[in-house]
Every structure is written in C-alpha cells, then in structure tokens.
C-alpha positions as CSV (number, residue, x, y, z in Angstrom):
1,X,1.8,-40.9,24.9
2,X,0.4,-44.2,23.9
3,X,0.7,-45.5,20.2
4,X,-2.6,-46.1,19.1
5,X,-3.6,-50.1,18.4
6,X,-3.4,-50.5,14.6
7,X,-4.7,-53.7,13.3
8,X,-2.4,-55.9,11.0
9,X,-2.4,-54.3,7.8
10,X,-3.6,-56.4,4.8
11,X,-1.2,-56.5,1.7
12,X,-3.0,-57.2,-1.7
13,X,-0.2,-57.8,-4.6
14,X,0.7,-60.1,-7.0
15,X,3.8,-58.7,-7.9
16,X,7.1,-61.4,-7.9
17,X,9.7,-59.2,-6.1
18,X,7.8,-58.6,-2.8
19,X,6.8,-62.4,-2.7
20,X,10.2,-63.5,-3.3
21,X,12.0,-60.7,-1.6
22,X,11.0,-60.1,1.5
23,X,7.8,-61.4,3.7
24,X,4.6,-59.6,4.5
25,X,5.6,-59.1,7.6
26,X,8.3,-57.0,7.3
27,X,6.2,-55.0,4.5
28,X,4.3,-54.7,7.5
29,X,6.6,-53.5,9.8
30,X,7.7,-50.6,6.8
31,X,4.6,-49.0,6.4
32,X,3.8,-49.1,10.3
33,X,7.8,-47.1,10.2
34,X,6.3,-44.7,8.1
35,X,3.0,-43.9,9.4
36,X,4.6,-43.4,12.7
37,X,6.4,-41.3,11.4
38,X,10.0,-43.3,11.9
39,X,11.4,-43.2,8.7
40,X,11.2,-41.5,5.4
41,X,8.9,-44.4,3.0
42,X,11.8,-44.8,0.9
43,X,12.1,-48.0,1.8
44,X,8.3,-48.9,1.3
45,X,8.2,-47.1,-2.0
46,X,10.8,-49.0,-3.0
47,X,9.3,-52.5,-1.9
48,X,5.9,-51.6,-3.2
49,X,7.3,-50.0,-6.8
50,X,10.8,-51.6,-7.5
51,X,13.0,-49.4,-10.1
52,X,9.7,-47.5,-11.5
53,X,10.8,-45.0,-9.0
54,X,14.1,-44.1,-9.5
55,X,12.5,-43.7,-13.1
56,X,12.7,-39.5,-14.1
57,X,9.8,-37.7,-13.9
58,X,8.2,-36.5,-17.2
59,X,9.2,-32.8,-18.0
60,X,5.4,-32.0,-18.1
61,X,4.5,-33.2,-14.6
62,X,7.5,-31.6,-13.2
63,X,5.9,-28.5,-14.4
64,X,3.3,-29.2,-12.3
65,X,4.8,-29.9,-9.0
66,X,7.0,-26.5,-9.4
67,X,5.6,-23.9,-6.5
C-alpha cells in the first residue's frame, strides 16, 4: 500500500532548545515517525516539551484520567 504524499510540515516555535538542538528537519522526520505510526512520540514530546514532561502529573488530573 502506498504512503500517502504529506506535504513538509511547518514548525512554528520560538523555543531555544529545538533551535539549538536539533534542525527542523529532523523535527520533521519525528512527527512524520509518529504519524506513520513508526514509533511511540516520545521522542517528539520530548523535542517539542523538554523536561515539562517528565514533570508528575497533578493528583487531581490523575483523577481524571483513572477508567
């Protein structure tokens, strides 16, 4: 089955550790992964959110999320 054609996607951000870090490019080439379904996003969460997510989540919102 053929991948569909999806154009270059467009990264708006002003944040200093994906500037200096890595290039768009390879951002790029993440969320493509990920949308394809070839990896997990861990990878782009971590590019597009630095440490904020291996921050805990609040007891409340936890609540939440339980089934």
């Amino acid at each position: 089955m053929d991948k569909p054609d999806i154009p270059k996607l467009q990264t708006a951000t002003t944040c200093d550790h994906l500037a200096a870090g890595s290039s768009h490019d390879t951002i790029d080439r993440r969320i493509r992964a990920f949308l394809n379904g070839e990896s997990h996003g861990a990878d782009v969460l971590g590019a597009l959110y630095g440490g904020v997510v291996n921050e805990p989540i609040p007891k409340r919102l936890r609540a939440l999320l339980k089934p």
